[in-house]
C-alpha positions as CSV (number, residue, x, y, z in Angstrom):
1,X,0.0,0.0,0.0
2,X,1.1,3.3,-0.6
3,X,-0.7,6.6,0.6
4,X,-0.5,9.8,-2.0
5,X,-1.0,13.6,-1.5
6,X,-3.6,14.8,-4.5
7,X,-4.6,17.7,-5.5
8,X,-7.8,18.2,-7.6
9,X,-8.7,21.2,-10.8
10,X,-10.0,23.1,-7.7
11,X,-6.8,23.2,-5.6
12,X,-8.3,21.1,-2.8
13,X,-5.5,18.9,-1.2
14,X,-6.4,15.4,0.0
15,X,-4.1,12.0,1.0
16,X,-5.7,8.8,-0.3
17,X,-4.2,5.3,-0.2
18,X,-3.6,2.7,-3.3
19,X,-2.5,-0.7,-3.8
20,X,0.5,0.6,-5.9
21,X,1.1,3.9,-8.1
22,X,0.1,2.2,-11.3
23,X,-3.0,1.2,-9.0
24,X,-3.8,5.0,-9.0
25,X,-3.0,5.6,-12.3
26,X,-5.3,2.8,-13.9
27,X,-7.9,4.6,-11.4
28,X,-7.5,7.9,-12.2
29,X,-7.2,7.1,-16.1
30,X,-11.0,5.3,-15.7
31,X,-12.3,8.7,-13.7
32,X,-12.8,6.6,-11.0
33,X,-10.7,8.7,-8.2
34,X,-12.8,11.3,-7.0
35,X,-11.6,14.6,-5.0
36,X,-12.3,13.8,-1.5
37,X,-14.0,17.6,-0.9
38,X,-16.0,18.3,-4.5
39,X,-16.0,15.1,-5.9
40,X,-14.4,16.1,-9.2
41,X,-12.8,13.5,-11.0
42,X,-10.2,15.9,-12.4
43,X,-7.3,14.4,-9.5
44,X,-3.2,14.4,-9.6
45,X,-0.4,13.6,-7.6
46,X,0.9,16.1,-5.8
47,X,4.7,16.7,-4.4
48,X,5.2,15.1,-1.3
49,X,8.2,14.0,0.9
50,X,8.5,10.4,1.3
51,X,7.9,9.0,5.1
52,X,10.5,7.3,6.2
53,X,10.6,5.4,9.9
54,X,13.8,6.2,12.2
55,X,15.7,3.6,13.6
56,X,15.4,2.0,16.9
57,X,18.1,4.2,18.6
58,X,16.1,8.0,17.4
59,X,13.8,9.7,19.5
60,X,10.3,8.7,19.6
61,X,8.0,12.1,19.4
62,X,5.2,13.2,17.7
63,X,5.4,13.9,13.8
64,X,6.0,17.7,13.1
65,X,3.7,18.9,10.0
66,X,4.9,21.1,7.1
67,X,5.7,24.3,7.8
68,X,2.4,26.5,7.8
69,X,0.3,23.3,8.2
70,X,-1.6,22.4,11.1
71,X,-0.7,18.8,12.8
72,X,-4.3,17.9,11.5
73,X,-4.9,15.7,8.9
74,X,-5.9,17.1,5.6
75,X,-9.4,15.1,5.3
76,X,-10.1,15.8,9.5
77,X,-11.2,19.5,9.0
78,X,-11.1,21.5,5.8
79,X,-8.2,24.0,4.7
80,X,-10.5,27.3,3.4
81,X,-13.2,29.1,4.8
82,X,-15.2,27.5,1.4
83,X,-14.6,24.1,2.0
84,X,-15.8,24.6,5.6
85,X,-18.6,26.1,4.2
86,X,-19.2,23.4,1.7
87,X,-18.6,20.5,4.2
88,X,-21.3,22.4,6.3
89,X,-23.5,22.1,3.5
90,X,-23.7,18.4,2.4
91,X,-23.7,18.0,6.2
92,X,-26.7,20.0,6.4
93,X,-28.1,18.1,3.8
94,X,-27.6,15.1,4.7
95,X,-29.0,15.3,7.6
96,X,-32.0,17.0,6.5
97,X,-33.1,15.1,3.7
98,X,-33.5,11.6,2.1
99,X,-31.4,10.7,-0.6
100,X,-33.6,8.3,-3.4
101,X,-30.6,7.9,-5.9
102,X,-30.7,7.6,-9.4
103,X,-34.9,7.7,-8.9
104,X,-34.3,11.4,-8.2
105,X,-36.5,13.0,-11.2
106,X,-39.1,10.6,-10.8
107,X,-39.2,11.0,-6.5
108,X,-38.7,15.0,-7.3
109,X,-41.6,14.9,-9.9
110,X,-44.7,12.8,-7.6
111,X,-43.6,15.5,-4.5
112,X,-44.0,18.7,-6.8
113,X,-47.4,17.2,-7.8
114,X,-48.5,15.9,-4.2
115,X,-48.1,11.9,-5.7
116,X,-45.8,11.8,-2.7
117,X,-45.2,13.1,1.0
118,X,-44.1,16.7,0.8
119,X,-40.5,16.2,2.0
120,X,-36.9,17.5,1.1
121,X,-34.8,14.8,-1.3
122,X,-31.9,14.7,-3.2
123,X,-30.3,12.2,-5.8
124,X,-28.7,11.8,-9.2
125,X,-30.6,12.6,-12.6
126,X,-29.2,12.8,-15.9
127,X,-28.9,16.2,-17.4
128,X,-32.0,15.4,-19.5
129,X,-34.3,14.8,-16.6
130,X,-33.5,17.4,-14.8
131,X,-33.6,20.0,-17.7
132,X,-37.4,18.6,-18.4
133,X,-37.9,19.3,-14.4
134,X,-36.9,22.6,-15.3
135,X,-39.4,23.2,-17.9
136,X,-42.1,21.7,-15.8
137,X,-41.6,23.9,-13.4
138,X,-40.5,21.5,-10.5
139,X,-37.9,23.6,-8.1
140,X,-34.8,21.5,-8.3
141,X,-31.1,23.0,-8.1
142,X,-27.4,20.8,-8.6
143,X,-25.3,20.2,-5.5
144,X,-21.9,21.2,-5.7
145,X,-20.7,17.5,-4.6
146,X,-21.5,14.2,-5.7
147,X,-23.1,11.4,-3.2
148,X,-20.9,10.1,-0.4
149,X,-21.6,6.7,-2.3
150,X,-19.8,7.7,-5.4
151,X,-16.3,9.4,-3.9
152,X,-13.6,7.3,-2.7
C-alpha cells in the first residue's frame, strides 16, 4: 500500500491510499478517483516528501507537520473558509433530507405534484431529466458535490 497527496482542478488537497502507483494511475485514467471535498474527477499527484521510519536508537516524538500546516490531517477538518462552508453544506443536507438515488426525477416529480409526501430529497438525474424538471416547473437545483456513495 502506498498513501499519495492529490490535488484536484480546484486546488483542494487530500491524501488517499492505493495498492501501488500504477493502482492509481489505472484509477484515475478510468475517472474513478474522485476529490475527496468536491467530488471532481479531475485528481493528480501532488509533491510530497517520502515517510521514512527512524531507527530504533532515534527519539520517539510526535510527527512535526509542514511548515504552515496544522498537525491535523488534511481530510479531518477542511483548509479554506469554502470548503468549511461546503462541508457544512452536504452535512446539512444530509441530515436534513433523504437521498432516493438515481430515482431522483421521478421522486422529485410525484412530490412537486403531491403523488408523494411533501419532503426534502436529493439524488442523481441525468442532465436530461433534470432539464425537463426545469421546464415543468419543479424547483430542483445541482449540488456542488456528488453522493458520499460515489467518492472514494
Amino acid at each position: 500500500m502506498i498513501k499519495f497527496s492529490l490535488k484536484c482542478g480546484q486546488d483542494h488537497r487530500f491524501d488517499s491510499w492505493f495498492q501501488s502507483s500504477t493502482a492509481f494511475d489505472t484509477l484515475a485514467a478510468r475517472g474513478l478517483v474522485n476529490c475527496a471535498v468536491c467530488g471532481i474527477t479531475d485528481v493528480e499527484k501532488s509533491i510530497m516528501a517520502p515517510s521514512v521510519r527512524a531507527g530504533r536508537d532515534a527519539p520517539q516524538g510526535p510527527p512535526t507537520a509542514p511548515e504552515g500546516k496544522s498537525g491535523r490531517g488534511t481530510l479531518s477538518a477542511p483548509a479554506s473558509p469554502s470548503e468549511q462552508a461546503l462541508t457544512e453544506m452536504r452535512r446539512q443536507i444530509e441530515k436534513n433530507s433523504e437521498y432516493v438515488g438515481p430515482n431522483f426525477a421521478k421522486e422529485a416529480r410525484k412530490v412537486h405534484e403531491g403523488g408523494a409526501a411533501a419532503r426534502w430529497i436529493h439524488g442523481e438525474a441525468r442532465p436530461e431529466e433534470a432539464r425537463k424538471l426545469i421546464e415543468d416547473g419543479v424547483p430542483i437545483m445541482p449540488l456542488p458535490f456528488k453522493p458520499r456513495r460515489k467518492v472514494n
